[in-house]
MIKE-124830 format. One line per 8 residues: number of its first residue (from 1); their letters; for each residue x negated, y negated, z negated of C-alpha. Coordinates in pm, 1 decimal. Last residue first. Example, Ala and Ser with C-alpha at 12.3 -4.5 7.8 and 13.67 -1.06 7.14 Angstrom:
% residues 2
2	sa	-1367.0/106.0/-714.0 ~ -1230.0/450.0/-780.0
//
This chain:
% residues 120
120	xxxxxxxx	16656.7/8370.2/8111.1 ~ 16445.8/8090.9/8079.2 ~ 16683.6/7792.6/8056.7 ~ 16630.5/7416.7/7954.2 ~ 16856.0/7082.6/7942.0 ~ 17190.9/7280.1/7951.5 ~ 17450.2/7044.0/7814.5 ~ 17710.2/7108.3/7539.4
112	xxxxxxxx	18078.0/7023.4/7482.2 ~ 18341.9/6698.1/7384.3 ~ 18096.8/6447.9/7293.5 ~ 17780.0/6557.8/7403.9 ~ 17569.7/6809.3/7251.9 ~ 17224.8/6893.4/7418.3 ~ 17095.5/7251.8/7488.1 ~ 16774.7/7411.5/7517.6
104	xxxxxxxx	16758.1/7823.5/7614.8 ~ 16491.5/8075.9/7571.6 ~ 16380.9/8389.3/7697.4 ~ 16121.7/8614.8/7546.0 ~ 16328.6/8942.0/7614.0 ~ 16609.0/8899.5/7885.3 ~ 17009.6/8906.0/7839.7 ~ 17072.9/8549.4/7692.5
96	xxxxxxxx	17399.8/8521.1/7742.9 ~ 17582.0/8191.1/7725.0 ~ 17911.3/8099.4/7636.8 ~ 18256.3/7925.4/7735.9 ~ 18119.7/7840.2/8093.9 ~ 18098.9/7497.4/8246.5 ~ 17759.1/7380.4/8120.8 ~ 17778.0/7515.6/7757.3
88	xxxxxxxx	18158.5/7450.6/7742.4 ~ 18445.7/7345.4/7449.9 ~ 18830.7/7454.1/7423.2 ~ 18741.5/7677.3/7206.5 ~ 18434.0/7636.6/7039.6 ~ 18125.8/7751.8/7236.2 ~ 17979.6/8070.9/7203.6 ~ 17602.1/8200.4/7238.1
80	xxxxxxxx	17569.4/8586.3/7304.6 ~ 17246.5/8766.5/7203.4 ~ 17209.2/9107.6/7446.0 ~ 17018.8/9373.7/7269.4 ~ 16772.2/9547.1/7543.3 ~ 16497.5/9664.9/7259.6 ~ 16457.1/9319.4/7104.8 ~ 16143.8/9105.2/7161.4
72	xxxxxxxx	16177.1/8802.2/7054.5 ~ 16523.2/8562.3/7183.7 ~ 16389.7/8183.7/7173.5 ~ 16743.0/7928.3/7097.3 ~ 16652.7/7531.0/7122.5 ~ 16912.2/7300.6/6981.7 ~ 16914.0/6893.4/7072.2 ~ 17199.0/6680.3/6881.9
64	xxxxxxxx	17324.7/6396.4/7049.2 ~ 17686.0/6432.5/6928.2 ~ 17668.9/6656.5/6649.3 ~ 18020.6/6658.6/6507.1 ~ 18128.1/6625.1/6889.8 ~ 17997.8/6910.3/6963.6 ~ 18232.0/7123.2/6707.9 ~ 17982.1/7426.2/6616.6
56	xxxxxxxx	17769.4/7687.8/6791.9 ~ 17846.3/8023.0/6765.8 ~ 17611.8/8298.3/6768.7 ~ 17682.3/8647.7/6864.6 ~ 17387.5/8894.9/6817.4 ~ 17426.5/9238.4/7020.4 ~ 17213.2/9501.3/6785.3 ~ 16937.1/9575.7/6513.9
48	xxxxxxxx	16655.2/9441.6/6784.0 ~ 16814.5/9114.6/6781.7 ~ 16575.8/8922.9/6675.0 ~ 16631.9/8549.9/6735.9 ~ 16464.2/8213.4/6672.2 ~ 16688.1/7914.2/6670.6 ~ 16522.0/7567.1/6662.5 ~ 16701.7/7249.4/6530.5
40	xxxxxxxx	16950.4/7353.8/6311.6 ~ 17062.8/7098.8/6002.8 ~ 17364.9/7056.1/6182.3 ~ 17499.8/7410.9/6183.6 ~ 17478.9/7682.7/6399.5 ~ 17717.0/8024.4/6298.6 ~ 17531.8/8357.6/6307.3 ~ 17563.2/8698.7/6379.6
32	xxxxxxxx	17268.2/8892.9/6253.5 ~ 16893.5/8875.5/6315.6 ~ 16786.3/8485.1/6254.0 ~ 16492.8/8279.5/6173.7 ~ 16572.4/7924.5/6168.3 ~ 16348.8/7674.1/6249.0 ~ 16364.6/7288.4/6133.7 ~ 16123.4/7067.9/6237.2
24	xxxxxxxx	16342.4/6771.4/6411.2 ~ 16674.7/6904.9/6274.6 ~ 16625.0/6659.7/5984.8 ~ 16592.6/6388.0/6245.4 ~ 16880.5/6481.5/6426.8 ~ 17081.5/6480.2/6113.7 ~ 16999.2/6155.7/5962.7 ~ 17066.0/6004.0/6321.5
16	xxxxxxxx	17375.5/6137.3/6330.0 ~ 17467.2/6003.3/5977.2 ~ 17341.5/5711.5/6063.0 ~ 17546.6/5665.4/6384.3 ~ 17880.0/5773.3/6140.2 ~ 17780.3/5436.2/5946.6 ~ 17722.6/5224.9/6218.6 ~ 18023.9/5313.4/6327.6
8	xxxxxxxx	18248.9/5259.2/6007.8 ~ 18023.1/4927.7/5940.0 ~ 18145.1/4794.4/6293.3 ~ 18531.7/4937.0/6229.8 ~ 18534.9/4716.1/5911.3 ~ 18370.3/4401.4/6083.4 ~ 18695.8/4382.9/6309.9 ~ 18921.3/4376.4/6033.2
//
């Protein structure tokens, strides 16, 4: 039975690893509220129509998945990144990026997310 819970693994490692590395080029131009999903790598925002909430998705269902966020130019609108409940971007529940031109990196772990860069 042992062997069955080895090919389960492997198998959920590949699918990881299928989605990290289609994540690799991806960017994703955004200006309304928006919900991250797997296929996300880079996250380019305009939020000169308004506050922007984005929310990020179980970590755990991308474990080891890398997301970069760059907020343009946008007349003083605040964008607002939200963990699941229950879930943290480095100890808080979300993260508001509050300057024009600033950026964010994160890392999903298991059970939340990881700051790796900030310009705020």
């Amino acid at each position: 039975m042992r062997w069955f819970y080895n090919i389960c693994d492997l198998l959920r490692r590949i699918r990881r690893l299928e989605a990290l590395v289609a994540a690799t080029n991806d960017i994703t131009y955004i200006s309304d509220d928006y919900a991250v999903t797997a296929s996300d790598g880079t996250i380019i925002v305009d939020s000169s129509g308004g506050p922007i909430e984005i929310t990020l998705p179980p970590a755990g269902s991308i474990e080891g998945h890398r997301l970069t966020f760059k907020r343009v130019p946008s007349l003083g609108s605040d964008v607002t990144i939200t963990a699941q409940p229950g879930e943290l971007i480095d100890q808080a529940s979300d993260f508001v990026m509050t300057s024009d031109w600033s950026s964010i990196s994160m890392r999903a772990t298991a059970d939340g997310f990881i700051l790796t860069a900030s310009y705020n």
